[in-house]
VEXDREN-2710 file (C-alpha; in Angstrom, 1 decimal):
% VEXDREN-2710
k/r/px/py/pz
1/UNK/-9.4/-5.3/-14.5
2/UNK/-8.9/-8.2/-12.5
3/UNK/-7.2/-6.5/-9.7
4/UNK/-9.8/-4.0/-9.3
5/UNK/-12.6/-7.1/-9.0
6/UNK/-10.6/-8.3/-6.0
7/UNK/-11.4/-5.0/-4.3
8/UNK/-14.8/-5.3/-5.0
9/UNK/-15.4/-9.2/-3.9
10/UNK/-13.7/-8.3/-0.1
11/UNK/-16.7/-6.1/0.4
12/UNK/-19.1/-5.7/3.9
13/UNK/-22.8/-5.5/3.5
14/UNK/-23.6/-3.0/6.7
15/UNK/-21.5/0.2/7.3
16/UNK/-20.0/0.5/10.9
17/UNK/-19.5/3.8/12.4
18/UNK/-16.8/3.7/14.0
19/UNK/-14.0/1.4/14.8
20/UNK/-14.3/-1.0/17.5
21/UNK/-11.8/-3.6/19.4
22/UNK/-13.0/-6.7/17.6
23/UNK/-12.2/-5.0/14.2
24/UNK/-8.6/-4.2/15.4
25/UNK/-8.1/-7.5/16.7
26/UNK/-8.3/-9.2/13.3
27/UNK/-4.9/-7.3/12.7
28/UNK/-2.9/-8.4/16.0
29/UNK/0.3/-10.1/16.3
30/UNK/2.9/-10.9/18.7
31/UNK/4.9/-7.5/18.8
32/UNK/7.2/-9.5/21.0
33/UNK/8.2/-11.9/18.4
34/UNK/11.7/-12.2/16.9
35/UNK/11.8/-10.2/13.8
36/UNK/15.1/-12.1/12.6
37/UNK/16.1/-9.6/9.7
38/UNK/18.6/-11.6/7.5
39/UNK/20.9/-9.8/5.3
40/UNK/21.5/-11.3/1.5
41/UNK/23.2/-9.4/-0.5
42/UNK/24.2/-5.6/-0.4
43/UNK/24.7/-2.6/-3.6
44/UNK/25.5/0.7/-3.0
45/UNK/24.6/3.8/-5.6
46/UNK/26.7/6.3/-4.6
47/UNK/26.5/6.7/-1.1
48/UNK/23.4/5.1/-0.8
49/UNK/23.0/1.5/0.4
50/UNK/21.0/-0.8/-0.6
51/UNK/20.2/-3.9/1.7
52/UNK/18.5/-7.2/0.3
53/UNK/17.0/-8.5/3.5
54/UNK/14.0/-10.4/4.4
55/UNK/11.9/-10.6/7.6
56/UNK/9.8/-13.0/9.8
57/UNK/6.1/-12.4/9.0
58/UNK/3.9/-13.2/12.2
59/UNK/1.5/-15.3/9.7
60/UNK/4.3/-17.5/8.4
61/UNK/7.7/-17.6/5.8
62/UNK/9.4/-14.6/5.4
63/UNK/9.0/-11.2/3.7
64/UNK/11.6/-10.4/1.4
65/UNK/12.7/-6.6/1.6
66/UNK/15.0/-4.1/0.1
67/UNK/15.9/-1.9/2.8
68/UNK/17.6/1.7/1.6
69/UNK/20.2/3.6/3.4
70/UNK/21.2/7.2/3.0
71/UNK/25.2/8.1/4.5
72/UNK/25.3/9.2/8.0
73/UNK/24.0/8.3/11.6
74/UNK/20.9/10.1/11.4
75/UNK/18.1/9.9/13.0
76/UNK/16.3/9.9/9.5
77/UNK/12.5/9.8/8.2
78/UNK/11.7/6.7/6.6
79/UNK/8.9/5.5/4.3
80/UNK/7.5/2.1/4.2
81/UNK/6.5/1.4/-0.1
82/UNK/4.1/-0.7/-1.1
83/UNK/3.9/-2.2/-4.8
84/UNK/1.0/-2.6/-7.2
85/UNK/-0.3/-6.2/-8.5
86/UNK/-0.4/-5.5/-11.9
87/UNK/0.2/-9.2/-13.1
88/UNK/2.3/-9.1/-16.0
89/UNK/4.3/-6.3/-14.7
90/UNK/8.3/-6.7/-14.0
91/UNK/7.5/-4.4/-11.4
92/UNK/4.8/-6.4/-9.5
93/UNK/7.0/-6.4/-6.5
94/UNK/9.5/-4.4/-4.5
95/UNK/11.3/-3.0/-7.5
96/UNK/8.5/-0.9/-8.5
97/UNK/9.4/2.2/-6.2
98/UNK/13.4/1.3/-6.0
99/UNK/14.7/4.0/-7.4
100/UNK/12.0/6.2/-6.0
101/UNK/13.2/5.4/-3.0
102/UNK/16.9/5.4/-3.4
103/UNK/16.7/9.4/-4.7
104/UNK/14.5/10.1/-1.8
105/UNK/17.6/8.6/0.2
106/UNK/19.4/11.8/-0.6
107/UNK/17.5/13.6/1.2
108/UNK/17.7/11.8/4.1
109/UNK/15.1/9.3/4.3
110/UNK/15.4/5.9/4.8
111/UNK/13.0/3.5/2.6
112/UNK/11.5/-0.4/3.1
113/UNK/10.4/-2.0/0.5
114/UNK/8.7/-5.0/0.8
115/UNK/7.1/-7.8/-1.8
116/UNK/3.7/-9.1/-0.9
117/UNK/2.7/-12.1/-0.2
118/UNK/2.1/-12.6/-4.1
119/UNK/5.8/-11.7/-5.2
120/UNK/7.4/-14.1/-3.2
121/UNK/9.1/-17.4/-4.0
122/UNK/6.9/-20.4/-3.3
123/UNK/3.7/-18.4/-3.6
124/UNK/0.6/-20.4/-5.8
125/UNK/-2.3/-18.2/-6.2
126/UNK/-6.2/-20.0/-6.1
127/UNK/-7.6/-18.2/-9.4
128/UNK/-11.0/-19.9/-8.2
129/UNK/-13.7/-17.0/-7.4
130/UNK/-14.8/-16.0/-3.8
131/UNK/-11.9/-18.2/-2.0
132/UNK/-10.3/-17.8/1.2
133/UNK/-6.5/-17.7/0.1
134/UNK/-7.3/-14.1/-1.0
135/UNK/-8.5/-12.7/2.3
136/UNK/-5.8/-14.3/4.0
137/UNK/-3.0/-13.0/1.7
138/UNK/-4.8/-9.4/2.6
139/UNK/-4.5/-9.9/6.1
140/UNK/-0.9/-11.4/5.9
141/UNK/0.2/-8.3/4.0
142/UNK/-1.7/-5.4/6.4
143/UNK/0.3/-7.3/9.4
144/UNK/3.1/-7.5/7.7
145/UNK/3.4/-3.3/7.0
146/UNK/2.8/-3.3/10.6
147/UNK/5.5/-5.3/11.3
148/UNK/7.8/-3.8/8.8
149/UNK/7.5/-0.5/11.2
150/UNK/8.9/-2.7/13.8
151/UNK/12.0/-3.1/12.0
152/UNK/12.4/0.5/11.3
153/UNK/11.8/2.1/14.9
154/UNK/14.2/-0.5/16.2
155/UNK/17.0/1.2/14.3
156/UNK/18.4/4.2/16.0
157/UNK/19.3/5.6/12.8
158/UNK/15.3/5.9/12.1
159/UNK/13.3/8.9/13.7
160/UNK/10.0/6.9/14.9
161/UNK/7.8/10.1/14.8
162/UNK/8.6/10.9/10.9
163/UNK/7.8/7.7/9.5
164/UNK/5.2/7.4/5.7
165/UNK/3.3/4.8/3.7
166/UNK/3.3/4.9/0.2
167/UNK/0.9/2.1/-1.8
168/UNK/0.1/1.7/-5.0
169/UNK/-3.5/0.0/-6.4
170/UNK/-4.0/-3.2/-4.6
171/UNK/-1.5/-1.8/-1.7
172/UNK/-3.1/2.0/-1.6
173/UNK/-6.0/-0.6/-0.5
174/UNK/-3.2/-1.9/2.5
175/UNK/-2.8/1.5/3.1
176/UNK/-6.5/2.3/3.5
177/UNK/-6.7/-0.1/6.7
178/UNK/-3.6/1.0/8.1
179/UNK/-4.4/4.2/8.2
180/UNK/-6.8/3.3/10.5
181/UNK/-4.9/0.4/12.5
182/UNK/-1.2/1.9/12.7
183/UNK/-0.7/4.8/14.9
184/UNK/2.9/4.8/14.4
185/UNK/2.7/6.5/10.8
186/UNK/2.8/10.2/10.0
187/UNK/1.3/10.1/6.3
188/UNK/-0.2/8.3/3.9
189/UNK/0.1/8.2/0.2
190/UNK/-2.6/6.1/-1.9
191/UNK/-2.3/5.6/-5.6
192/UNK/-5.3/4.9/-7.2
193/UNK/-6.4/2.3/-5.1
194/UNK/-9.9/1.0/-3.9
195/UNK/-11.0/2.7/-0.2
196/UNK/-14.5/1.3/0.4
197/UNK/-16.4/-1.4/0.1
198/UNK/-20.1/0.7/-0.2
199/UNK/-19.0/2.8/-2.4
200/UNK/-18.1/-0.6/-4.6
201/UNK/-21.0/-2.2/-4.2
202/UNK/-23.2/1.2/-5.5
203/UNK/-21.1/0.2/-8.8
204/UNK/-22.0/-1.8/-11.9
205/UNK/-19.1/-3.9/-11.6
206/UNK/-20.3/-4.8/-8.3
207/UNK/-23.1/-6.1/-9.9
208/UNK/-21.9/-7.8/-12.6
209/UNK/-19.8/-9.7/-10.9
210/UNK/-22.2/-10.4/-8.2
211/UNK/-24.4/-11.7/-11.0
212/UNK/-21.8/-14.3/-12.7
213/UNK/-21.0/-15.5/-9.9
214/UNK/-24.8/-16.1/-8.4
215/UNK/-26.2/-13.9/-6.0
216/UNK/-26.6/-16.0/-2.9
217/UNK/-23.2/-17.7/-3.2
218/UNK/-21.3/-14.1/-3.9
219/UNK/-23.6/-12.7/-0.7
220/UNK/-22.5/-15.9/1.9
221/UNK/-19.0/-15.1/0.8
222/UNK/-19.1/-11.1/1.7
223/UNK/-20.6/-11.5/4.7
224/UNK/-18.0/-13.7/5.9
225/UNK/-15.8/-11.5/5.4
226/UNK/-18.0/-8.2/6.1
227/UNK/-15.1/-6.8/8.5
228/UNK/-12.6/-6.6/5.5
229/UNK/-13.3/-2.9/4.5
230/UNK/-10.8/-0.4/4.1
231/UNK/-13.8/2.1/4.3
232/UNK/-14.3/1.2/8.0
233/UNK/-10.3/2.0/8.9
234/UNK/-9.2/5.0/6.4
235/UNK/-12.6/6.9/7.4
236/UNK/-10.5/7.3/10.8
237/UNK/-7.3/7.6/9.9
238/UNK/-7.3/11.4/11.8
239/UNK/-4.8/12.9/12.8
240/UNK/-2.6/11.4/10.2
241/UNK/-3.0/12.8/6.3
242/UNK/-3.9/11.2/4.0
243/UNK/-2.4/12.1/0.1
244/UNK/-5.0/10.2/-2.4
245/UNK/-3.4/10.4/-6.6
246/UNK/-5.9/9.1/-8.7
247/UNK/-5.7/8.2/-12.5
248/UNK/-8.3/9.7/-15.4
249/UNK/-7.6/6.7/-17.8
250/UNK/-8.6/4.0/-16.1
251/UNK/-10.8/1.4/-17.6
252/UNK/-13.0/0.8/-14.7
253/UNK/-12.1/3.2/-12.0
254/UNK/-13.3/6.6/-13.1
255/UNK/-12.9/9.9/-11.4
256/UNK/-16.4/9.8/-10.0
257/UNK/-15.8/6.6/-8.4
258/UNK/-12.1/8.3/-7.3
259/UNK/-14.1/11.7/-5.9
260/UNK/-16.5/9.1/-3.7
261/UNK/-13.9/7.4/-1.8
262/UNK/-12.4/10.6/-1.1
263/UNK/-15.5/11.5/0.3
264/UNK/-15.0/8.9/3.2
265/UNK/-11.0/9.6/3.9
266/UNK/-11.3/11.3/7.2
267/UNK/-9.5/14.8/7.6
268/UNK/-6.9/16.0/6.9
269/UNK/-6.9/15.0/3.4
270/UNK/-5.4/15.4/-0.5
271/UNK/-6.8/14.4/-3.5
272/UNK/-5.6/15.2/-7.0
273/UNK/-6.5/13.4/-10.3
274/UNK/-4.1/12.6/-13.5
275/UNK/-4.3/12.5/-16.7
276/UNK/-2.8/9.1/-16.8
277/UNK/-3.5/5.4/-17.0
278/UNK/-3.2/3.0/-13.4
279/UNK/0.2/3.8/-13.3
280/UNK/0.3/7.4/-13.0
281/UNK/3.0/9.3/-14.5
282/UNK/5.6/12.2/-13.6
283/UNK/3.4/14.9/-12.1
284/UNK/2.4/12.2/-9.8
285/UNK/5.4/11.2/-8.9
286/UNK/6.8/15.1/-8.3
287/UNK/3.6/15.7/-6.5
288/UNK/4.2/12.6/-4.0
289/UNK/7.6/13.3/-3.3
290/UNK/6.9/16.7/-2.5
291/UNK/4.4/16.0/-0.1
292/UNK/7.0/13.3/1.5
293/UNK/9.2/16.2/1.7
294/UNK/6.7/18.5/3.3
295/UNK/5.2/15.5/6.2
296/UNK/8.7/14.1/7.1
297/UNK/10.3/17.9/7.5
298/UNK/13.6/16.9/5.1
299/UNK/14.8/18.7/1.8
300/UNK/13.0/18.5/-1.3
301/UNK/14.8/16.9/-3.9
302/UNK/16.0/18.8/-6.6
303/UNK/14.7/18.7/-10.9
304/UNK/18.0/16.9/-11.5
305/UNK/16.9/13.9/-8.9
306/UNK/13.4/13.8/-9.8
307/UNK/14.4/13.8/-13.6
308/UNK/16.6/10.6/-12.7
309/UNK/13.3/8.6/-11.6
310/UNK/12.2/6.5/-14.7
311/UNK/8.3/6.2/-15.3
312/UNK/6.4/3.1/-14.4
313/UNK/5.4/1.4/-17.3
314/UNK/2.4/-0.3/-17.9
315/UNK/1.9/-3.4/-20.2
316/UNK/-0.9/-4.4/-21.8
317/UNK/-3.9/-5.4/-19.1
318/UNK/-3.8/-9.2/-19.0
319/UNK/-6.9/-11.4/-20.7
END
């Protein structure tokens, strides 16, 4: 799977042991800075709101968002949701949690959803191997979560102590180095996503891919970019929890591979596997938004809601 090759080429070559202030900095921006939230268009469901917005991103353009609203003043929980990359799906951007997110609203949470750097109008991916733009668009999206919590502790209808991540595949990976980078959030949930870099390179994919793409050039290009492990963050994500939802039916990542980054998640911790392709399915889902329920202290949501949440589908994997 191409996605899941991405994970593996952003890899470190020596293990650190803990996190360090050189590590962290690669992650700063100007907290200071102007977020300039622009308002587009607006749909309600109900009584929730939806908000089409977008966002100054501290590395450049702006992040489109949807930002959902349950009725009332608050002070609610909120959860920041992060999309998968699967590349021919019409949910390879904010969509893919929307309505995930809008019957979480009625139980009093409100939800930012944001497209990465690879959803947005304007974007031209490099499909060379081993090339820059793809460390950079990493980095622009892990500062760009962060900033995305700026928006929602500046509105007083936000409670800034109950506050979750949700990511799916390439963004449970996002999720992996904020857990060890933002403070500010209360819970993590990471969909069957990559988590470390040595566990990937103990893998035969690893090194096949190492392999066609020649050995010294694939080695000069992981060690510049050594410090690009989510391994190094998530394995100090304490105090915060950490939810991990893996998949059985996936074509390279198998459970074993799963059960090994889960080794390195610091405590507290979840891990459950599906029986289920990359996109998970409904006992995923119920299991997630229970645990959403449970960390952010608001009111389950009842069969009738979760029963309204369509599954994910997944096409074909791409050639």
């Amino acid at each position: 799977m191409r996605l899941l090759l991405i994970f593996i080429l952003l890899i470190g070559v020596s293990p650190i042991l803990a996190q360090n202030a050189d590590l962290l900095r690669r992650f700063d921006y100007d907290h200071a800075s102007a977020l300039d939230v622009k308002e587009i268009a607006l749909e309600r469901r109900g009584e929730i709101t939806i908000h089409d917005v977008s966002y100054a991103s501290p590395k450049g353009g702006r992040v489109p968002a949807y930002l959902v609203v349950p009725k009332g003043k608050g002070p609610f929980a909120a959860v920041i949701w992060g999309h998968w990359y699967w590349e021919n799906s019409p949910m390879r951007n904010r969509k893919e949690f929307l309505d995930e997110a809008v019957a979480l609203a009625h139980s009093g949470v409100v939800s930012l959803l944001t497209d990465g750097p690879v959803a947005r109008p304007g974007h031209v991916e490099n499909r060379e191997p081993l090339n820059d733009q793809q460390a950079d668009d990493l980095v622009q999206q892990i500062v760009d979560m962060r900033r995305g919590v700026d928006l929602l502790v500046a509105r007083k209808d936000v409670d800034p102590k109950r506050i979750a991540y949700v990511g799916h595949s390439y963004n449970a990976t996002v999720g992996g180095f904020l857990s060890g980078i933002e403070r500010r959030f209360k819970a993590f949930v990471l969909m069957a996503g990559g988590l470390s870099d040595e566990v990937d390179m103990k893998t035969k994919a690893f090194e096949e891919y190492r392999q066609k793409i020649g050995p010294a050039r694939y080695d000069a290009f992981i060690a510049k970019y050594a410090w690009l492990d989510p391994g190094k963050f998530v394995s100090h994500a304490a105090p915060t929890v950490v939810f991990m939802q893996y998949a059985t039916q996936e074509k390279d990542l198998t459970p074993e591979w799963a059960r090994q980054y889960a080794a390195i998640v610091s405590e507290p911790k979840r891990f459950k596997l599906y029986d289920a392709p990359h996109a998970l399915n409904a006992e995923a889902r119920r299991d997630r938004l229970a645990f959403l329920s449970e960390q952010l202290k608001v009111k389950p949501l009842s069969a009738a809601q979760l029963a309204s949440i369509p599954d994910l589908y997944q096409p074909p994997e791409p050639n």
